[in-house]
N, C-alpha and C positions, 0 to 999 in steps of 0.2 A: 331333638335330632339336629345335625347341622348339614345344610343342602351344600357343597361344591359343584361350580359348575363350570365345566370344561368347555371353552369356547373353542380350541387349538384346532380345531377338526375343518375347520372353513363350515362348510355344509352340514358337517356332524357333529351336534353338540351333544355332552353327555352330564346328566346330572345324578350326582350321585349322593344317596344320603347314608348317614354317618353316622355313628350314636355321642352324644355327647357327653359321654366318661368312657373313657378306655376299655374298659371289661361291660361296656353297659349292651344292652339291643338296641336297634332304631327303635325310637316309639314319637311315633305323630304328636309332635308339641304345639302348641300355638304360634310361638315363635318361627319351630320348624317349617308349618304350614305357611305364617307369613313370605319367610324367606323361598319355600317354593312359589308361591304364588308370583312373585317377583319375576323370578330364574322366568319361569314362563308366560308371563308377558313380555319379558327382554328378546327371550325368540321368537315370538309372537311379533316383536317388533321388525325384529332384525330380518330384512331381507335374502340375506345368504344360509339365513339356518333352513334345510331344507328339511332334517330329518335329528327328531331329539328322544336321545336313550335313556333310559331313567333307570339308574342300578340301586342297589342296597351294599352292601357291605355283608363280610363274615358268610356265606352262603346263604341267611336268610336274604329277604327282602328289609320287611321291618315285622315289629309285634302288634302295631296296629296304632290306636290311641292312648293318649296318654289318660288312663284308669285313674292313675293317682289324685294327680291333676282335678281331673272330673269328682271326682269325691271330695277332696280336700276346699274347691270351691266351686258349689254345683250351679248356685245362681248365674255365676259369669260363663262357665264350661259349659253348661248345657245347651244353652243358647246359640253362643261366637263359634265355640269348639265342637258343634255336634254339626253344623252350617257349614263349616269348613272341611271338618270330615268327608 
């Protein structure tokens, strides 16, 4: 998934996540989750974010975690990926 985050709002920041292919779902990556976790520490830092919206895309939200991922490599996924879930 790829997180964008909309500072423009002054007080209201909005993060919105995204699927990363075109016709894909959101679905909770590692990466994805890195890069949220970022977004919200940055207004965690930032004194003027007062209030932060967290959208999806396409009328879902997301599909949840990334399954594939998780099967394809369960030693590293289970662990980092299930923690960060």
């Amino acid at each position: 998934m790829r997180v964008d985050c909309n500072k423009s709002g002054g007080a209201v920041w909005r993060i919105r996540l995204s699927p990363d292919q075109p016709d894909g779902d959101v679905v909770f990556s590692e990466r994805g989750f890195d890069d949220l976790a970022a977004a919200l520490a940055a207004a965690q830092r930032e004194t003027s974010c007062r209030l932060l919206v967290l959208t999806g895309t396409k009328g879902t939200f997301c599909r949840g975690m990334d399954l594939e991922a998780l099967v394809a490599d369960p030693e590293h996924h289970a662990h980092k990926g299930t923690a960060q879930y």
